[in-house]
C-alpha positions in Angstrom: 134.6 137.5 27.5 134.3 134.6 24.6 131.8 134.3 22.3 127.8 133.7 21.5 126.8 130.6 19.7 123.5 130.4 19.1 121.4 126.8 20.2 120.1 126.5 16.7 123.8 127.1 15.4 126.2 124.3 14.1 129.9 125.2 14.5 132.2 122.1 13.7 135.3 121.1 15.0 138.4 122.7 15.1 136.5 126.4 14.5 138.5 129.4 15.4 136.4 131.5 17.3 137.3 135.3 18.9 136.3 136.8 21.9 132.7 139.1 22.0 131.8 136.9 18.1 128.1 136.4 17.8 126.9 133.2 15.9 123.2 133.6 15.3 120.2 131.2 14.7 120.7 128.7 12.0 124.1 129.4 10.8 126.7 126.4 9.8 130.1 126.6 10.6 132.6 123.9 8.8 136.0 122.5 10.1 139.0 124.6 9.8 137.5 128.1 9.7 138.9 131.5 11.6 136.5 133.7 13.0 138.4 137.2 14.6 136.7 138.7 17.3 133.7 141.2 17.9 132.3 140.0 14.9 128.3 139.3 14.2 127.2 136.5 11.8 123.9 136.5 11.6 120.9 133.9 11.2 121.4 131.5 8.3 125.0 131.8 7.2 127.2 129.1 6.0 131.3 129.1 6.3 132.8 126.6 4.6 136.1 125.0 5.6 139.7 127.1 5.3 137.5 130.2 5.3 139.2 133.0 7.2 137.4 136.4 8.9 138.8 139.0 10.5 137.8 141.2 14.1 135.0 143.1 14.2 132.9 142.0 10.8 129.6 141.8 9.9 128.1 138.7 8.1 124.1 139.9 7.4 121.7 137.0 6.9 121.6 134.4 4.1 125.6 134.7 3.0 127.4 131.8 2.1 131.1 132.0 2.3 132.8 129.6 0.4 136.6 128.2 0.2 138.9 130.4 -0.8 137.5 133.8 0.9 139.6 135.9 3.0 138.3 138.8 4.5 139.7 141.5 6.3 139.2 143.7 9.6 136.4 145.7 9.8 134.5 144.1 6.6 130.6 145.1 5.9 128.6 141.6 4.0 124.9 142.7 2.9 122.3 140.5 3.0 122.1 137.7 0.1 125.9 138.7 -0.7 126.6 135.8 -3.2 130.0 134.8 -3.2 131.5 131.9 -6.2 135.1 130.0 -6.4 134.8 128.6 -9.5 134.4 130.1 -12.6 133.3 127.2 -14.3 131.5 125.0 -12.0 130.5 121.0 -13.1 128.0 119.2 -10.8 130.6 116.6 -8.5 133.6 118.1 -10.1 136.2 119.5 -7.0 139.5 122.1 -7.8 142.6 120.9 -6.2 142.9 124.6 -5.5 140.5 127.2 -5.4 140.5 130.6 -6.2 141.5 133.6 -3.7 138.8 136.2 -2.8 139.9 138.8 -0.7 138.3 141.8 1.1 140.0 144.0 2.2 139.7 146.2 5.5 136.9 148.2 6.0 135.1 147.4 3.0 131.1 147.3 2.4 129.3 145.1 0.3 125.7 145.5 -0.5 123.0 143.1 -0.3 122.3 141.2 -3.2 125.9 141.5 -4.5 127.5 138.6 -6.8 131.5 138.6 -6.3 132.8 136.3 -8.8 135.8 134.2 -7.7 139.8 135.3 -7.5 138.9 139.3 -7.0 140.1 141.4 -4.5 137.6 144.2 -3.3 140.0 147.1 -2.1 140.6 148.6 1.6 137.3 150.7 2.4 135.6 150.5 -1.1 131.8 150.4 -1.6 130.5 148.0 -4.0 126.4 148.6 -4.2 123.5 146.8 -4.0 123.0 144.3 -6.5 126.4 144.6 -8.4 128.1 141.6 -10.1 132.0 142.6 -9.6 133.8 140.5 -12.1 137.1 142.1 -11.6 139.7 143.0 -8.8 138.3 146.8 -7.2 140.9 149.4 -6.3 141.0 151.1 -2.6 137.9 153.3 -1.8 136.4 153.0 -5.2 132.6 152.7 -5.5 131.4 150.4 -7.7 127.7 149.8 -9.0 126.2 147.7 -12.0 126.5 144.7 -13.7 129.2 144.2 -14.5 130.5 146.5 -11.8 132.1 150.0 -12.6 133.5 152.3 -10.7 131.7 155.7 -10.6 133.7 157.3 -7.7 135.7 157.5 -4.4 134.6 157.1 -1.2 135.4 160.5 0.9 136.0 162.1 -2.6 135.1 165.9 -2.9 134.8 167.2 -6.3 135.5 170.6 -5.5 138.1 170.9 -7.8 137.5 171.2 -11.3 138.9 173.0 -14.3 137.1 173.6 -17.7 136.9 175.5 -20.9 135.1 179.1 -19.8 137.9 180.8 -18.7 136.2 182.6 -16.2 135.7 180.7 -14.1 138.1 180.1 -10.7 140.2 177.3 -10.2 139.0 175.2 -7.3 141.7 174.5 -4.7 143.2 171.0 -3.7 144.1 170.3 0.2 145.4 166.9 -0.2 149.0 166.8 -0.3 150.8 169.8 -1.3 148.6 169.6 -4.7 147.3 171.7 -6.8 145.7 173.5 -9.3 147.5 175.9 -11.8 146.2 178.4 -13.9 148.3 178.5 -17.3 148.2 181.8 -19.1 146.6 181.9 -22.4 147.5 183.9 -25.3 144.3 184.4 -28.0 144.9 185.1 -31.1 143.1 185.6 -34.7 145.3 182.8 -35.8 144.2 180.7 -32.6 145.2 180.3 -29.1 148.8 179.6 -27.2 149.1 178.3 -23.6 152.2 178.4 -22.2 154.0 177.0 -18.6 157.1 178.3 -17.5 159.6 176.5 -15.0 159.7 178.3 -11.8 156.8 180.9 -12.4 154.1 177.4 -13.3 155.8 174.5 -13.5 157.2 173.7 -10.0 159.4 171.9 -11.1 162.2 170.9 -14.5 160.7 168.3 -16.5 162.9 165.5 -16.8 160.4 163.5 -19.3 156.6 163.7 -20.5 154.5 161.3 -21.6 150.8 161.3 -23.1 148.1 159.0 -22.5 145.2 158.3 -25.2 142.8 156.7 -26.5 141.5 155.3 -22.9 138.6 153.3 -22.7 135.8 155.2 -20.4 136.0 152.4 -17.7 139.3 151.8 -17.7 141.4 153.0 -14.5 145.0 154.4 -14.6 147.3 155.2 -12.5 146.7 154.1 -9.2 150.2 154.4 -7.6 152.5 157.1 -5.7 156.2 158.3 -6.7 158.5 158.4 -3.7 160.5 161.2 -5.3 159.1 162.0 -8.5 156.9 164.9 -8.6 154.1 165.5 -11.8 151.9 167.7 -13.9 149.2 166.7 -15.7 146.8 168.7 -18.4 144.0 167.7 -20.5 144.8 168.3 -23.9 141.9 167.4 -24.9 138.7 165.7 -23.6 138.2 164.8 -19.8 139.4 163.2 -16.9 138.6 162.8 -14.1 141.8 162.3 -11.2 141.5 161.6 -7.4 144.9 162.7 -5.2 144.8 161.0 -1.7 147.7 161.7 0.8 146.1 158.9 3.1 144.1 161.3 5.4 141.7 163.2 2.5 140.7 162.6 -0.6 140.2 164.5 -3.0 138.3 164.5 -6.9 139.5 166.9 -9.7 137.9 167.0 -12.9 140.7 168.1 -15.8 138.9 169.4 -19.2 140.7 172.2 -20.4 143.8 172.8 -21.4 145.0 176.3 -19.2 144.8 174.4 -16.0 147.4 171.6 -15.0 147.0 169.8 -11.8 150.3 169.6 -9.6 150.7 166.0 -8.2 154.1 166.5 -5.4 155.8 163.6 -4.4 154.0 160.9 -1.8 150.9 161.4 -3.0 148.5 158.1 -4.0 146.8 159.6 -8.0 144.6 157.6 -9.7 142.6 158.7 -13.2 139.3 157.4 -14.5 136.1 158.5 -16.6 138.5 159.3 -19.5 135.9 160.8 -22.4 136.5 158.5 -25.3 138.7 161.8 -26.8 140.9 162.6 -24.1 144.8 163.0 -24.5 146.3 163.8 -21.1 149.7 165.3 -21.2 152.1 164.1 -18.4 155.4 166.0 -17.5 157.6 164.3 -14.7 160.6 165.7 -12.7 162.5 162.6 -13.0 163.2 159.6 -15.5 161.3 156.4 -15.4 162.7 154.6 -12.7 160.6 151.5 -11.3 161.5 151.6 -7.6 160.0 154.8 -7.5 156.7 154.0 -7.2 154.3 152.6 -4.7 152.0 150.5 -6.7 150.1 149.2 -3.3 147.7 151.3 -1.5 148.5 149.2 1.6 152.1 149.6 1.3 151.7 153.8 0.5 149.6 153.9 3.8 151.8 152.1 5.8 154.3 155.1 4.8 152.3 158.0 5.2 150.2 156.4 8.1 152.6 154.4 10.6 150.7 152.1 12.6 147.8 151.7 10.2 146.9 147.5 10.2 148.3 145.9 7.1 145.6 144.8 4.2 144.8 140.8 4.1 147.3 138.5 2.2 
């Protein structure tokens, strides 16, 4: 089929160029650059050299892509998306080596964007319009401001949710086998008592528990997957907010009280943020601390859950 170059195009030598590409009006394209295929670069982009794009992404107009960018299948760039790889440029000063910058598959940046240099921007996150992202994003995370925060997951629901009015029901979880436990509560004149029991609660022996505090509110934990270990987390106090994925849905639970726990089984990807700036959240685990056990890449925890899913961008 080949590709499209546009008359008013410059493409350089030894340029890398897939079948059904479009190169538009305007648009300079240095030495040494890999363009994948089906993929639409519109009027007035530069690539520079050792650049490297994947199939079927979309480069909107007036987008400079500089050394050091790697970008994935699938990949969304907004108008005006302003890209850096050097974090403290001089006027005729050249790095030996520049930074990495790497986007993920299936991610979306909006226009207007500024991505400072050696970040990665996770598979299928959403970083909006006009956001300066200063550091690394995780997997579907949405992230807006300056500097950029994230303030949710993309294909998130926040139907579950736990809080203090005891009345109210427990939302329930279909992502993975978890879930959301009510804990009885005993009130008293001399204050309340929640208690979980092995077996009838807890669905599993604790082996260990740990508690986290003292979390600043745009801090993200977590972000991993136990092959084996199972978990059961309760806010002591405070909020947070936790996000279970088992690679096909993805779902938001809200923890602020301390008669519901949220069961996280084995295999599942977890990931807490929006900590309230007195949150304790109690941890108990099935097994010991053991370091193989976890999955720490999202890549590598769909590739297990999801065989035959493409691999992220190295």
């Amino acid at each position: 089929m080949g590709s499209f170059i546009h008359p008013s195009a410059i493409v350089e030598s030894s340029v890398s160029i897939g079948n059904g590409t479009k190169i538009w009006a305007f648009s300079h394209v240095l030495p040494d650059v890999q363009i994948g295929d089906d993929c639409n670069i519109c009027d007035h982009v530069f690539i520079e050299t050792g650049v490297r794009i994947g199939d079927r992404v979309t480069v909107k107009c007036g987008v400079q892509l500089w050394t050091g960018l790697l970008v994935g299948d699938d990949v969304f760039i907004g108008p005006n998306v302003a890209f850096t790889n050097d974090r403290f440029p001089r006027s005729k000063r050249h790095l030996s080596d520049y930074p990495r910058t790497v986007l993920e598959p299936g991610c979306s940046i909006g226009a207007n964007a500024t991505i400072l240099p050696g970040v990665r921007i996770g598979r299928n996150a959403m970083i909006g319009a006009g956001t300066v992202v200063t550091n690394s994003v995780p997997a579907n995370a949405i992230v807006v401001g300056n500097p950029g925060a994230v303030i949710g997951y993309v294909g998130a629901s926040e139907e579950g949710r736990a809080d203090d009015e005891a009345k109210r029901e427990v939302g329930e979880v279909d992502v993975g086998g978890a879930k959301l436990i009510k804990l009885p509560v005993i009130e008293d004149l001399r204050g309340d008592l929640s208690v979980a029991e092995v077996g009838k609660h807890l669905p599993f022996t604790p082996a260990r528990f740990f508690t986290i505090f003292n979390v600043k509110n745009r801090a993200i934990r977590g972000e991993h997957a136990h092959r084996k270990c199972a978990q059961f987390l309760v806010a002591m106090n405070g909020s947070v907010t936790v996000v279970v994925d088992d690679g096909k849905r993805r779902q938001q639970v809200i923890l602020e009280s301390r008669h519901v726990g949220l069961y996280i089984p084995p295999m599942v990807w977890a990931t807490q943020y929006k900590y309230t700036s007195n949150a304790v959240l109690l941890v108990l685990a099935s097994d010991l601390y053991d370091p193989a056990d976890y999955i720490r890449s999202y890549d590598e925890f769909l590739r297990a859950v999801t065989p035959g899913i493409g691999g992220a961008v190295k």
